[in-house]
C-alpha positions in Angstrom: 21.9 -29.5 59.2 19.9 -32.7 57.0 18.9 -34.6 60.2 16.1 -37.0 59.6 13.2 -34.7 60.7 14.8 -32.3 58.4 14.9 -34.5 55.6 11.5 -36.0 55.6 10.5 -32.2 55.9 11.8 -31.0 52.7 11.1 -34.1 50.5 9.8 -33.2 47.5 9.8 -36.7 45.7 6.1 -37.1 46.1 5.3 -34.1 44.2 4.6 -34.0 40.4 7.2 -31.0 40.3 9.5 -30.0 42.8 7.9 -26.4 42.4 4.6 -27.7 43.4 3.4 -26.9 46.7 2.7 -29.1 49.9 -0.3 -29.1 51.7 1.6 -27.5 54.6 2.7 -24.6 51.8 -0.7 -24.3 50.7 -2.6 -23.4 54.1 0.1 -20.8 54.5 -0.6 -18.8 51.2 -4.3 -20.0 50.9 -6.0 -17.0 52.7 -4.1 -14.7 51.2 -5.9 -15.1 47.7 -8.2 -13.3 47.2 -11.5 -14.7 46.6 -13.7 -14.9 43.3 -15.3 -11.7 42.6 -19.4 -11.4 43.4 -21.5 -12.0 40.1 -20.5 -13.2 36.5 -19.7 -16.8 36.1 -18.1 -19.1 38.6 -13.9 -19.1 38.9 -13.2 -22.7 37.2 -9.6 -22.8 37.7 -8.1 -24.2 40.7 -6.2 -21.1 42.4 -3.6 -23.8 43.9 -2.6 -24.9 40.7 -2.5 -21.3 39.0 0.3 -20.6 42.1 2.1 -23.9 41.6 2.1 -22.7 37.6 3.7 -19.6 39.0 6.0 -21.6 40.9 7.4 -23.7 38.6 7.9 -20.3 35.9 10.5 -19.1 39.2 11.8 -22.2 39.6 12.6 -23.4 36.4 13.1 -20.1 35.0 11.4 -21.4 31.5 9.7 -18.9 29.2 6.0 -18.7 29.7 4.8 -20.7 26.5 6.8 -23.9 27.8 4.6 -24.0 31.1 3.5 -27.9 31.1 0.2 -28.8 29.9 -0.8 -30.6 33.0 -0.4 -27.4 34.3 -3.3 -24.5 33.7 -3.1 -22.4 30.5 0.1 -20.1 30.5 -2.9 -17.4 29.3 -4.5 -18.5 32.8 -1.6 -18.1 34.8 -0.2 -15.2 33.2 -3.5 -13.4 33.7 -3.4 -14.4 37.6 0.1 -13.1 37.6 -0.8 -9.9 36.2 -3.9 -9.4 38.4 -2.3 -10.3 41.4 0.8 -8.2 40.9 -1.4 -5.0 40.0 -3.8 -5.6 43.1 -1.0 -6.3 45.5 -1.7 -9.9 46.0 2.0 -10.9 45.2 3.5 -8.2 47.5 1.0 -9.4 50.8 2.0 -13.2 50.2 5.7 -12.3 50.0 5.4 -9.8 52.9 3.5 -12.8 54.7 6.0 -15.7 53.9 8.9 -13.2 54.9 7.9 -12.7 58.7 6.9 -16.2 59.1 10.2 -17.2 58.0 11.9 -14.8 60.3 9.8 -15.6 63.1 10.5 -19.2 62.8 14.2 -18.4 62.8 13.8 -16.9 66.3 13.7 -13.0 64.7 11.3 -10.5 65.2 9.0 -10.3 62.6 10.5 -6.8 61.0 14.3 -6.2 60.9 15.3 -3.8 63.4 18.3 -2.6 61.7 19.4 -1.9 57.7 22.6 -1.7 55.9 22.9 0.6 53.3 25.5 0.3 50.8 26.8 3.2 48.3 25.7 0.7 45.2 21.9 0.9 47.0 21.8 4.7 46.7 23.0 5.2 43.4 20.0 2.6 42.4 17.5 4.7 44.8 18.8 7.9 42.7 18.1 6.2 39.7 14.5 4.7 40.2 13.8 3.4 43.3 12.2 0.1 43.8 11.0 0.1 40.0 14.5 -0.2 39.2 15.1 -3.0 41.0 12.0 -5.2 39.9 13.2 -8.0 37.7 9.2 -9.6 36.9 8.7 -7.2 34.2 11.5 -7.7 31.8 10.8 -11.5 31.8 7.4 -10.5 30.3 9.2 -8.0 27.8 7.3 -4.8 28.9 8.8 -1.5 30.4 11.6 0.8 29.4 15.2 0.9 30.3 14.3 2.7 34.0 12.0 -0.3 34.9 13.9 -3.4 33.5 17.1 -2.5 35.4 19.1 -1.3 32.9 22.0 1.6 33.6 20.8 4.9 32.9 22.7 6.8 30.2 24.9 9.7 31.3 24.6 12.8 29.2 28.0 13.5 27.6 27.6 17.5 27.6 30.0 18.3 29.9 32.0 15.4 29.4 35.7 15.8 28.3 35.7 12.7 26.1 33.1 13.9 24.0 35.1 16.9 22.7 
């Protein structure tokens, strides 16, 4: 319900882009970046903008090369994206975000119960999770198993075919 606590809590006026993060946002997915690596040169990018970059791709839904230009590079954040998808980085914050939203809602932090659904297990048969994972078509890699796509039933046995 907007009450006026409510309100003044999602108010996203004072940001440059709704997609931007708060400072409140921030301190939640802060610690789980990992840091610089040890030797080499210094990391010059600010990680907080790279995520709000990342944000505002999600949000808006816009193709990479139309990222703003008061934003990082899209070469930048595209290369974040990439390293923290392959190292697991994506998957901990989600996981993160996830509990603390359910444990704010008065839930414990893992579901005790699933639903299942015959539409879930015909997608299980076909792939599993890959098959399900919607980040890789937007960045037009993977084959037909990975960007969602039905797989193809062989028409050998099929009466149509004769």
């Amino acid at each position: 319900m907007w009450t006026k606590e409510n309100r003044g809590r999602y108010d996203r006026s004072r940001l440059r882009y709704p997609s931007d993060l708060t400072d409140e946002e921030w301190s939640l997915v802060k610690p789980l970046i990992p840091p610089a690596k040890r030797g080499g040169n210094r990391r010059r990018v600010d990680v907080r903008e790279i995520v709000n970059g990342l944000m505002y791709i999600l949000s808006t839904g816009c193709q990479w090369r139309a990222l703003p230009k008061d934003l990082p590079p899209r070469s930048t954040v595209h290369g974040y994206f990439d390293l923290w998808n392959w190292d697991g980085t994506l998957d901990r914050i989600h996981h993160a975000l996830y509990e603390k939203c359910r444990e704010e809602a008065g839930r414990e932090a893992s579901p005790s119960a699933a639903i299942i659904d015959s539409q879930s297990v015909k997608a299980a048969e076909k792939g599993g999770p890959r098959s399900i994972r919607m980040a890789e078509p937007a960045l037009g890699r993977g084959n037909a198993a990975t960007r969602g796509t039905r797989a193809r039933k062989s028409r050998a046995r099929s009466a149509i075919s004769w």
